[in-house]
MOPAC internal coordinates of N, CA, C and O (Angstrom, degrees):
PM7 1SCF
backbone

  N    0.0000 0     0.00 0     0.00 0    0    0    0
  C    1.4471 1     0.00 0     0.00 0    1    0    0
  C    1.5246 1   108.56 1     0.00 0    2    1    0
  O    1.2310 1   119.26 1   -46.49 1    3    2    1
  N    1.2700 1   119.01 1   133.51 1    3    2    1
  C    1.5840 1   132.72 1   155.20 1    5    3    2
  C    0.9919 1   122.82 1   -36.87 1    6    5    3
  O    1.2310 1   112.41 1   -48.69 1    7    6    5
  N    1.4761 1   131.92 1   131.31 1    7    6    5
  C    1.3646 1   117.06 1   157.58 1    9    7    6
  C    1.0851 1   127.75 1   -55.42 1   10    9    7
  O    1.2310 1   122.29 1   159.38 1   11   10    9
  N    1.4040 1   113.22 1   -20.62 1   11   10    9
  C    1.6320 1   111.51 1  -167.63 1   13   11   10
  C    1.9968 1    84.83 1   -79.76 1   14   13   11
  O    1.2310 1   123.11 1   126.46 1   15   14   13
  N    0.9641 1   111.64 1   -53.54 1   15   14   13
  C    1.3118 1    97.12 1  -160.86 1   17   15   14
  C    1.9338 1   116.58 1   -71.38 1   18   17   15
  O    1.2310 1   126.71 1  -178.60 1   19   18   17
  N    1.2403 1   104.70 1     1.40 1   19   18   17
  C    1.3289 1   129.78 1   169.62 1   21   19   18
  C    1.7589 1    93.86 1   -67.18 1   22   21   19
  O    1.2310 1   115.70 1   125.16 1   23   22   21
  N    0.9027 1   125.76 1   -54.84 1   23   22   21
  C    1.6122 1   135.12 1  -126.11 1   25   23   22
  C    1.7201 1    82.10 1  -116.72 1   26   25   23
  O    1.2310 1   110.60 1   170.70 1   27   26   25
  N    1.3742 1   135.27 1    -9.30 1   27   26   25
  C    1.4622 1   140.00 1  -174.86 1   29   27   26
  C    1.5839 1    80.85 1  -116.98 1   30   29   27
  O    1.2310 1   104.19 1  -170.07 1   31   30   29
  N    0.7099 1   146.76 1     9.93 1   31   30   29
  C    2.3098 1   125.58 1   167.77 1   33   31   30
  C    1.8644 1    74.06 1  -117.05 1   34   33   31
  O    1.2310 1   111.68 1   101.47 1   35   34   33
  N    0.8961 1   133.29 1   -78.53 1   35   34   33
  C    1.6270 1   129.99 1   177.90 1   37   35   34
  C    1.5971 1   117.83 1     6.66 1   38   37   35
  O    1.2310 1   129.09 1   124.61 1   39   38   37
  N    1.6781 1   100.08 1   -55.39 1   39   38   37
  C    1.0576 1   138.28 1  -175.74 1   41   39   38
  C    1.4880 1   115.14 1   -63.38 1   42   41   39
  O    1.2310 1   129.63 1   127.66 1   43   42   41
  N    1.3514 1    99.04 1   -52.34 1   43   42   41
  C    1.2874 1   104.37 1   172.37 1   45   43   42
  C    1.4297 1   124.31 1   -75.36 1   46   45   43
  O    1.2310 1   120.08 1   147.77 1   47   46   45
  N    1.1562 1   117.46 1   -32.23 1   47   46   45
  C    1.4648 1   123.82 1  -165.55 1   49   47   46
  C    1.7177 1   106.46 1   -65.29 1   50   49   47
  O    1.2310 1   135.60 1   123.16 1   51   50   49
  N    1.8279 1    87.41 1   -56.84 1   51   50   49
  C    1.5098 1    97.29 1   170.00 1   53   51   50
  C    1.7714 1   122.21 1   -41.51 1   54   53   51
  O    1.2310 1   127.27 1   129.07 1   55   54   53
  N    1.3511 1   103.61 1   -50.93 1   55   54   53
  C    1.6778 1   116.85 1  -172.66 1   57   55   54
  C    1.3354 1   100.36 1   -50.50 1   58   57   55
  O    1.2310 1   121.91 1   112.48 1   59   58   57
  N    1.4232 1   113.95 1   -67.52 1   59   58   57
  C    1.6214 1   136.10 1  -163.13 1   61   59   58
  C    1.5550 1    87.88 1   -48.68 1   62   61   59
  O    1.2310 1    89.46 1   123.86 1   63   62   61
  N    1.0993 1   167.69 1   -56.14 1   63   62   61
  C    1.3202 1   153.90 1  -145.19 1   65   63   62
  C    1.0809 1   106.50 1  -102.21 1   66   65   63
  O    1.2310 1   114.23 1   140.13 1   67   66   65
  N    1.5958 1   128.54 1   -39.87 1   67   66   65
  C    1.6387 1   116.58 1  -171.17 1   69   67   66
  C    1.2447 1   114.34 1   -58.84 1   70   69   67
  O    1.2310 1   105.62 1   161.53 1   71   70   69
  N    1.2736 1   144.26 1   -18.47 1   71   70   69
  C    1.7433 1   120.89 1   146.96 1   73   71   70
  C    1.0658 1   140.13 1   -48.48 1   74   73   71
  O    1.2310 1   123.20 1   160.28 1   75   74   73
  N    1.5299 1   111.48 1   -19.72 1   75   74   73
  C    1.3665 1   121.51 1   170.97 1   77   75   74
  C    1.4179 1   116.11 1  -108.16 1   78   77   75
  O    1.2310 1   115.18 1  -150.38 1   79   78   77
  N    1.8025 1   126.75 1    29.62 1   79   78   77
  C    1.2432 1   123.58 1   169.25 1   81   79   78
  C    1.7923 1   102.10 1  -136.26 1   82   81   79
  O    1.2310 1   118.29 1   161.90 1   83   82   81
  N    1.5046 1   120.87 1   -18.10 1   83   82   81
  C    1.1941 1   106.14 1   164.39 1   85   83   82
  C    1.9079 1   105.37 1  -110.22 1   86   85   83
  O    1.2310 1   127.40 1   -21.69 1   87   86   85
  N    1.5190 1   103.36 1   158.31 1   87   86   85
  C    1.5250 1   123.40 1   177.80 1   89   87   86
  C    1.4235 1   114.42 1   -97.44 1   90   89   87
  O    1.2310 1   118.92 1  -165.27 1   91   90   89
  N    1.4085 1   119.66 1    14.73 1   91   90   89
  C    1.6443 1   118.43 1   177.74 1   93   91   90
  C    1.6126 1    82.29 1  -110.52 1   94   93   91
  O    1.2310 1   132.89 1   -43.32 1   95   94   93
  N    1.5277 1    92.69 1   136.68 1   95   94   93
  C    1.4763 1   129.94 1   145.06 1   97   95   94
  C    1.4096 1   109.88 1   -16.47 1   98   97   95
  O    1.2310 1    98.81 1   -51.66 1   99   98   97
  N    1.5018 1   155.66 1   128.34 1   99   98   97
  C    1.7533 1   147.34 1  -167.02 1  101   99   98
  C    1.8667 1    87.34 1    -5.70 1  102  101   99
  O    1.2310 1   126.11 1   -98.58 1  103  102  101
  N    1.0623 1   105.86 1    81.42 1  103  102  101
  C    1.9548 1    98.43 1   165.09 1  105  103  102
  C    1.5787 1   114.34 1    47.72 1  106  105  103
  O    1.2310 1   109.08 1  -172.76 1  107  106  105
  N    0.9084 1   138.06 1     7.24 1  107  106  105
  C    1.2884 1   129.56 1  -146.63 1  109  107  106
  C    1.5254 1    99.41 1  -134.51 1  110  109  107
  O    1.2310 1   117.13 1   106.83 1  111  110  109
  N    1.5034 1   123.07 1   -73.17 1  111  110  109
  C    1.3312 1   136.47 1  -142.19 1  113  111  110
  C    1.9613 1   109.09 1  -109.37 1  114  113  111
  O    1.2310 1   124.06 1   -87.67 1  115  114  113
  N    1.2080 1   109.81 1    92.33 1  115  114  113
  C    1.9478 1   101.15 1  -179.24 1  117  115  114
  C    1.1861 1   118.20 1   -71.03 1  118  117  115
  O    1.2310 1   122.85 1   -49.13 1  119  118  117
  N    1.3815 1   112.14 1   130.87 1  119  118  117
  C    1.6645 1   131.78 1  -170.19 1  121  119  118
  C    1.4901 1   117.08 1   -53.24 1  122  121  119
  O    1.2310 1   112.19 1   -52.18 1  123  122  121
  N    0.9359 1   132.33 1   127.82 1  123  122  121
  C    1.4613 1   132.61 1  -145.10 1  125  123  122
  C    1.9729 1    86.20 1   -77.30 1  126  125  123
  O    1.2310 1   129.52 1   133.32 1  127  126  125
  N    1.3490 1    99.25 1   -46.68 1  127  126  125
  C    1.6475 1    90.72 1   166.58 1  129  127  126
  C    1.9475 1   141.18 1   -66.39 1  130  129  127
  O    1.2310 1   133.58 1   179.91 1  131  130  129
  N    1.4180 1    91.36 1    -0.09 1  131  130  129
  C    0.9400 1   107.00 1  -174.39 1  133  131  130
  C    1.5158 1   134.03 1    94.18 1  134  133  131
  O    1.2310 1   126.82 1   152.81 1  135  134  133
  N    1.6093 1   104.49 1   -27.19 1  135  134  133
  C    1.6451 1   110.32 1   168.11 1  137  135  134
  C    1.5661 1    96.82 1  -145.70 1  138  137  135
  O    1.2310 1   133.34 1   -39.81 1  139  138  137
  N    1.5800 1    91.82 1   140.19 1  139  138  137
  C    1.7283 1   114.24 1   161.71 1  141  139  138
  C    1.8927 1   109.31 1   -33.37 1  142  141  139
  O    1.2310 1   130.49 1   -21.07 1  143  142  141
  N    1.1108 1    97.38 1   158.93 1  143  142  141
  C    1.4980 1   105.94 1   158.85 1  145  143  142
  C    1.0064 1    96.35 1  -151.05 1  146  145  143
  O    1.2310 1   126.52 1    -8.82 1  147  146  145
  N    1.7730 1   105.06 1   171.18 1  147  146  145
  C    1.2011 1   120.62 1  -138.70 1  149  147  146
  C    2.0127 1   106.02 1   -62.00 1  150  149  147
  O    1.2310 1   127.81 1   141.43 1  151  150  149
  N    1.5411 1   102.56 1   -38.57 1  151  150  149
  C    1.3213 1   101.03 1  -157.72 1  153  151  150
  C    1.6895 1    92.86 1   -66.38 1  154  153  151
  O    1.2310 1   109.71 1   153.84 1  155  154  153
  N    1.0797 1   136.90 1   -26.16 1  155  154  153
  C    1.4124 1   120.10 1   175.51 1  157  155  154
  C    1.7855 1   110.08 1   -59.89 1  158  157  155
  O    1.2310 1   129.50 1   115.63 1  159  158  157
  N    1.1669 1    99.29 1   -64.37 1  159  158  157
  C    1.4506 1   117.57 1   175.04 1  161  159  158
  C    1.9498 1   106.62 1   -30.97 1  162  161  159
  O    1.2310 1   121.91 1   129.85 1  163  162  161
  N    1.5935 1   113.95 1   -50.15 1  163  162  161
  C    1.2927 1   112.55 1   153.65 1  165  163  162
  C    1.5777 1   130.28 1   -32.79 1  166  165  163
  O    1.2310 1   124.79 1   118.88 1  167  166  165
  N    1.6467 1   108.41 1   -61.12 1  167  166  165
  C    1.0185 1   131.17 1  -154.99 1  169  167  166
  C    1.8246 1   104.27 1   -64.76 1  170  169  167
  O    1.2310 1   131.68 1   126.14 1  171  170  169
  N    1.8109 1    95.05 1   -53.86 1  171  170  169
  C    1.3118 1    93.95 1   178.50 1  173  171  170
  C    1.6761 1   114.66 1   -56.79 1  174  173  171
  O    1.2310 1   120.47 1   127.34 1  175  174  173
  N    1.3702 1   116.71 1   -52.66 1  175  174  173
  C    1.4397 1   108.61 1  -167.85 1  177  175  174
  C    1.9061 1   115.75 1   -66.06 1  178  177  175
  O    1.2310 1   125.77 1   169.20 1  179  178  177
  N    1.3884 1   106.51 1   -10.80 1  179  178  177
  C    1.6830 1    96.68 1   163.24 1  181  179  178
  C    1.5940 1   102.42 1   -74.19 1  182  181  179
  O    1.2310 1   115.72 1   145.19 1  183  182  181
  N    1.3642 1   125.74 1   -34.81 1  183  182  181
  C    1.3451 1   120.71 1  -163.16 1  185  183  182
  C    1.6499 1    90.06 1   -77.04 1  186  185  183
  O    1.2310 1   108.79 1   140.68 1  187  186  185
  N    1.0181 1   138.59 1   -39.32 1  187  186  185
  C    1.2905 1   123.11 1   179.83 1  189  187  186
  C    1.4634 1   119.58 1   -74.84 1  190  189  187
  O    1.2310 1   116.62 1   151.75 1  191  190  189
  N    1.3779 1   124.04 1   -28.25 1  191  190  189
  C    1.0968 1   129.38 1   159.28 1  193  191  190
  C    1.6699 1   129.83 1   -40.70 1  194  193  191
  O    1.2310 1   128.52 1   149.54 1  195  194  193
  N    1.6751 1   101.20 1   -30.46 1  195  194  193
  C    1.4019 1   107.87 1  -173.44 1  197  195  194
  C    1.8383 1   100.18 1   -89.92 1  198  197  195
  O    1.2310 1   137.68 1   130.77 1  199  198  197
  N    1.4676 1    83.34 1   -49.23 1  199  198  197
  C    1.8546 1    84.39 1   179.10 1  201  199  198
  C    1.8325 1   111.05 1   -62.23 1  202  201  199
  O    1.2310 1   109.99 1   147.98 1  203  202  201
  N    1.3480 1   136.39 1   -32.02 1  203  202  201
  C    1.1053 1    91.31 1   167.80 1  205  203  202
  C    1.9569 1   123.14 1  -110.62 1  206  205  203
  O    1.2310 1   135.24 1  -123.50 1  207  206  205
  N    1.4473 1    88.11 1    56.50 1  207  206  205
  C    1.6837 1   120.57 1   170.14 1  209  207  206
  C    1.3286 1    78.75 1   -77.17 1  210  209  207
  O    1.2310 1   129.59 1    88.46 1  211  210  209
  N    1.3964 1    99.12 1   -91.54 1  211  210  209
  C    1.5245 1   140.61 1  -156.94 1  213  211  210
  C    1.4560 1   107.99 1   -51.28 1  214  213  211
  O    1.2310 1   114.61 1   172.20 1  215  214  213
  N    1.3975 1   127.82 1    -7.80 1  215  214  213
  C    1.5244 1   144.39 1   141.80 1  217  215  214
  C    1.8923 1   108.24 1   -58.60 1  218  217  215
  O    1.2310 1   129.09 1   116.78 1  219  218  217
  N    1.0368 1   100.09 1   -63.22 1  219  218  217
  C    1.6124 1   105.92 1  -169.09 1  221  219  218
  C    1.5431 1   102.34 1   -69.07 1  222  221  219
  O    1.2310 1   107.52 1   136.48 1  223  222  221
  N    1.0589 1   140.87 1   -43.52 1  223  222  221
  C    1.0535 1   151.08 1  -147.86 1  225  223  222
  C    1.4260 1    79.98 1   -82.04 1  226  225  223
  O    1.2310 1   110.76 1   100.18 1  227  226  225
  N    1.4663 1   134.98 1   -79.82 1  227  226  225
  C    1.5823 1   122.70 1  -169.71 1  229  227  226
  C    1.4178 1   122.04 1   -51.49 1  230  229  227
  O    1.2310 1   118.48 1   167.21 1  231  230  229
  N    1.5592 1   120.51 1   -12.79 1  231  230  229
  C    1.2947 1   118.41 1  -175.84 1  233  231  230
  C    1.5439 1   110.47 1   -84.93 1  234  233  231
  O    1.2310 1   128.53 1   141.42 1  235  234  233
  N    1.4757 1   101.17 1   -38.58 1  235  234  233
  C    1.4287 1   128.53 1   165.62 1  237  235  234
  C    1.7638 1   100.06 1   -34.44 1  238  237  235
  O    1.2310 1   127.15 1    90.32 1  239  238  237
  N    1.5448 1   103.85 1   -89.68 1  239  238  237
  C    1.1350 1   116.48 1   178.75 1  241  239  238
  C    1.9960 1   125.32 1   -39.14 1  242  241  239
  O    1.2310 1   131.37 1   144.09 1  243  242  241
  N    1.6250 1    95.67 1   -35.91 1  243  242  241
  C    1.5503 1    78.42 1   161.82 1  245  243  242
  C    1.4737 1   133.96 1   -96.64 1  246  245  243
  O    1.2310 1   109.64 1  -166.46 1  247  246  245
  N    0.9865 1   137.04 1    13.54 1  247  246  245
  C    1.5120 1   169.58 1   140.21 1  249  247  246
  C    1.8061 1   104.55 1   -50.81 1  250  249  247
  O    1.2310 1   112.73 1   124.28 1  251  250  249
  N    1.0464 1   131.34 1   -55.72 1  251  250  249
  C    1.6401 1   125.56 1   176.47 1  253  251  250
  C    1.9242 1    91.11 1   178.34 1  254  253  251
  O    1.2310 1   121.65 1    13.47 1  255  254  253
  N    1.2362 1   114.45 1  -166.53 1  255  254  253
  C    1.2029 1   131.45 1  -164.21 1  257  255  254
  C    1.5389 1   100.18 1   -87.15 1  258  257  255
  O    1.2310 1   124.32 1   -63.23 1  259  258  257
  N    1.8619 1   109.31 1   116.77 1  259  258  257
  C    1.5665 1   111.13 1  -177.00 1  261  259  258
  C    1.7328 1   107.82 1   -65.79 1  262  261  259
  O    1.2310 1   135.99 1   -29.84 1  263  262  261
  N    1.5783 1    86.65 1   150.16 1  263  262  261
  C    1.7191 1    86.79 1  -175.57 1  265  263  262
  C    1.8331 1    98.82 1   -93.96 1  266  265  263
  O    1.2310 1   135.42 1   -15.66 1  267  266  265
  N    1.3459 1    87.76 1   164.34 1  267  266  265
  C    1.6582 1   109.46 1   176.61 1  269  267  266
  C    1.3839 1   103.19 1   -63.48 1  270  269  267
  O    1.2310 1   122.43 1   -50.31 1  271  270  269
  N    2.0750 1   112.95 1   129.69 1  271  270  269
  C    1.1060 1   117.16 1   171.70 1  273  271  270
  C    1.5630 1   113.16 1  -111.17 1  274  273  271
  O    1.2310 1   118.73 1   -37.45 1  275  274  273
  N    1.2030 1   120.03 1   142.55 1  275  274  273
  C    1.7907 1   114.73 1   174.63 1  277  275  274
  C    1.4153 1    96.71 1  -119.27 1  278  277  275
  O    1.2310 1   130.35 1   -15.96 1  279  278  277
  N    1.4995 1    97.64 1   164.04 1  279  278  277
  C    1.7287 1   106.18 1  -165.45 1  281  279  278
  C    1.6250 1   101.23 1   -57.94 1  282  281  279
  O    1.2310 1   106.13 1   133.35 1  283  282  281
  N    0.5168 1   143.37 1   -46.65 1  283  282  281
  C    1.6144 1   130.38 1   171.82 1  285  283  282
  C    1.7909 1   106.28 1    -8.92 1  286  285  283
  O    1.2310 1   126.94 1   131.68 1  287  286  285
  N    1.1727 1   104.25 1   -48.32 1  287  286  285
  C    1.6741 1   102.79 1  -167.24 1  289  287  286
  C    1.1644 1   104.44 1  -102.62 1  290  289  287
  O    1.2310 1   116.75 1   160.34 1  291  290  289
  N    1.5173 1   123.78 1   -19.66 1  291  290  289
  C    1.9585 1   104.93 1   165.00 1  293  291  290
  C    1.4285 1   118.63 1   -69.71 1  294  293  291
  O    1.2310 1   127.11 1   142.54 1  295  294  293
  N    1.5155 1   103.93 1   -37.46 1  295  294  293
  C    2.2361 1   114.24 1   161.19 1  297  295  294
  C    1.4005 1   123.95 1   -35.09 1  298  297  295
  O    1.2310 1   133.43 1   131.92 1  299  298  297
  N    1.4415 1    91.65 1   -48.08 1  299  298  297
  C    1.8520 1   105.93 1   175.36 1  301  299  298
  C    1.4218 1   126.76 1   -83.78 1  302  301  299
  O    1.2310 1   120.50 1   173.59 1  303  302  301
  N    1.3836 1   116.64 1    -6.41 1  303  302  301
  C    1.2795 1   136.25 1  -169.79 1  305  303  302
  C    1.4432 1   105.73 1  -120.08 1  306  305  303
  O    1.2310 1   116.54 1   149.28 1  307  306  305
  N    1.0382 1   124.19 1   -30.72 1  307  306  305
  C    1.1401 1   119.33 1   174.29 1  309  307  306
  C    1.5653 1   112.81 1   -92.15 1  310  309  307
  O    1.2310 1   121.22 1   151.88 1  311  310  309
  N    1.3180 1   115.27 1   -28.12 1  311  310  309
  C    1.8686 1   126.98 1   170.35 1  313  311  310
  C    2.1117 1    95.86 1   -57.93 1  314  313  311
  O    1.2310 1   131.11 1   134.26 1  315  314  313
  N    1.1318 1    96.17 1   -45.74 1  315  314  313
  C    1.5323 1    98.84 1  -171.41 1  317  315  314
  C    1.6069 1   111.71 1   -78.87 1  318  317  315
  O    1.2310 1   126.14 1   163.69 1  319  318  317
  N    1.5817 1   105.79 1   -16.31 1  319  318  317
  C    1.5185 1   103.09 1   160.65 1  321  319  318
  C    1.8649 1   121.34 1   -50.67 1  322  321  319
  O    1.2310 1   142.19 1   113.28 1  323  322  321
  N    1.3966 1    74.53 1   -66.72 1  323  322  321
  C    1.5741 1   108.05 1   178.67 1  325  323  322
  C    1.6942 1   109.62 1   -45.10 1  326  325  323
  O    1.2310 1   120.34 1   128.84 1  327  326  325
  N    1.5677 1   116.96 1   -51.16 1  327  326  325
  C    1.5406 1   100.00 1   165.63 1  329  327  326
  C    1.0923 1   115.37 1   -65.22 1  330  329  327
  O    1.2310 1   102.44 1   154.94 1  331  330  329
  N    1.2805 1   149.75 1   -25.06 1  331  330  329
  C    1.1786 1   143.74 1  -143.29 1  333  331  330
  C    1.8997 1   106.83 1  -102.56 1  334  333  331
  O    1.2310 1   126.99 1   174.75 1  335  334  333
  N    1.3801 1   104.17 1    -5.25 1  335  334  333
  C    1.1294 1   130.36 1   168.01 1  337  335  334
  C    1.3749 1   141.07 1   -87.28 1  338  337  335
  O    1.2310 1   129.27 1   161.32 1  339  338  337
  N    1.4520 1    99.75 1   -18.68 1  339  338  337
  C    1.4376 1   131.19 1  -171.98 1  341  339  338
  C    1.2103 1   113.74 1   -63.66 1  342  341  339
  O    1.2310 1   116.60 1   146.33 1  343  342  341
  N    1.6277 1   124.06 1   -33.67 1  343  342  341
  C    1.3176 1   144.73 1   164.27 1  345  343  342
  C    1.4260 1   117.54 1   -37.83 1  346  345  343
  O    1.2310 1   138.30 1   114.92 1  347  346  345
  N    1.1120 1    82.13 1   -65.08 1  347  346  345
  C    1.8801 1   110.98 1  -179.39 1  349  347  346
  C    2.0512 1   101.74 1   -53.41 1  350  349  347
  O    1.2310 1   122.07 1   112.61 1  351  350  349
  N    1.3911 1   113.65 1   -67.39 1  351  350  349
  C    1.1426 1   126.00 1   178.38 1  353  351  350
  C    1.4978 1   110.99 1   -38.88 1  354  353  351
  O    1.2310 1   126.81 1   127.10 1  355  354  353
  N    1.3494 1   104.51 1   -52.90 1  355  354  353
  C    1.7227 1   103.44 1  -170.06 1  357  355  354
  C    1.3289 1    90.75 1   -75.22 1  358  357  355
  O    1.2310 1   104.41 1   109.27 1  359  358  357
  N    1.4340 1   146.38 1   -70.73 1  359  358  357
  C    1.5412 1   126.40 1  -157.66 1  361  359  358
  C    1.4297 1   113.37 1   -28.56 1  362  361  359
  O    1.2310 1   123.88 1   126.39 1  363  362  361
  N    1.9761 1   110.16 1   -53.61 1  363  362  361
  C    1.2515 1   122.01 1  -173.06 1  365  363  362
  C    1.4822 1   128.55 1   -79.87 1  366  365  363
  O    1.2310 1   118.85 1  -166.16 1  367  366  365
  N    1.0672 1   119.79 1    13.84 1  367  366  365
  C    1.9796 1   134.67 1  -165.53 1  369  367  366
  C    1.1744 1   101.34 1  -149.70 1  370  369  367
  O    1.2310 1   123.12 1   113.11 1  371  370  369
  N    1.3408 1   111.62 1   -66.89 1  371  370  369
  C    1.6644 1   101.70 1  -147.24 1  373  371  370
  C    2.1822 1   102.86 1   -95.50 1  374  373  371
  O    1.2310 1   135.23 1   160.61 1  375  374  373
  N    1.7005 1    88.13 1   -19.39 1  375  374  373
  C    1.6055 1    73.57 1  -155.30 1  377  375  374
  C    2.3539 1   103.34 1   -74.17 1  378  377  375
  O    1.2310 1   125.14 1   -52.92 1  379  378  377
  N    1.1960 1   107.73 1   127.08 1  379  378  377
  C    1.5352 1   105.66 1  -170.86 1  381  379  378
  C    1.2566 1   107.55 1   -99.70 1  382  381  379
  O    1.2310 1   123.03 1   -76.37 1  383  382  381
  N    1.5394 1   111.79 1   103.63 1  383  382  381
  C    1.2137 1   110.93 1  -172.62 1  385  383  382
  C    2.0842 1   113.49 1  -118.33 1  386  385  383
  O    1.2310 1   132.08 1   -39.93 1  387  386  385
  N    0.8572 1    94.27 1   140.07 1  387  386  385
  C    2.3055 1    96.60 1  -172.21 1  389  387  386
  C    1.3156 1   101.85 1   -31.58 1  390  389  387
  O    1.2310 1   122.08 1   -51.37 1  391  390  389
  N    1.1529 1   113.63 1   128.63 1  391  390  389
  C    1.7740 1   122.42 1   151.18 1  393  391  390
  C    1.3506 1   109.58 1    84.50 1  394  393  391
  O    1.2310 1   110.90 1  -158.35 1  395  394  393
  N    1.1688 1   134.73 1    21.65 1  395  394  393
  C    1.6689 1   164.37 1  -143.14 1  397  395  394
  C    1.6579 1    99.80 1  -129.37 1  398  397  395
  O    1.2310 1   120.10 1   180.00 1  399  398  397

């Protein structure tokens, strides 16, 4: 494996969780209720999902000419988003911790 492509799953792992460790709206905007729910928390990690597409895809592209992808590899890439997220999910849902 590449470093570059070492340093692009990095990328992802990191991305895939930061919806589930900050409470502003994409970083930016605080919830008039005070905390995200889930469907935001959704929202951001498709939007991050595309941006670090659209990360790989330019690294891709400066390295030699990107090859043609068919949904086969956004299914698998995006399923592997989604595990890579799971981390994030359990701290914030499942894990039950005192005085929480």
């Amino acid at each position: 494996m590449d470093v570059s492509q070492s340093i692009l799953l990095l990328i992802a792992l990191v991305a895939a969780n930061l919806p589930f460790v900050a409470e502003r709206i994409f970083f930016v905007v605080q919830p008039t209720t005070g905390k995200k729910n889930l469907g935001w928390r959704f929202a951001e990690l498709v939007t991050l999902y595309f941006l670090v597409g659209i990360a790989g895809y330019l690294l891709e592209s400066r390295l030699g000419t990107p090859h043609q992808q068919h949904w086969e590899f956004y299914a698998i890439t995006a399923c592997l988003f989604l595990v890579f997220a799971y981390p994030g999910f359990v701290v914030r849902y499942l894990w039950n911790t005192r005085g929480r």
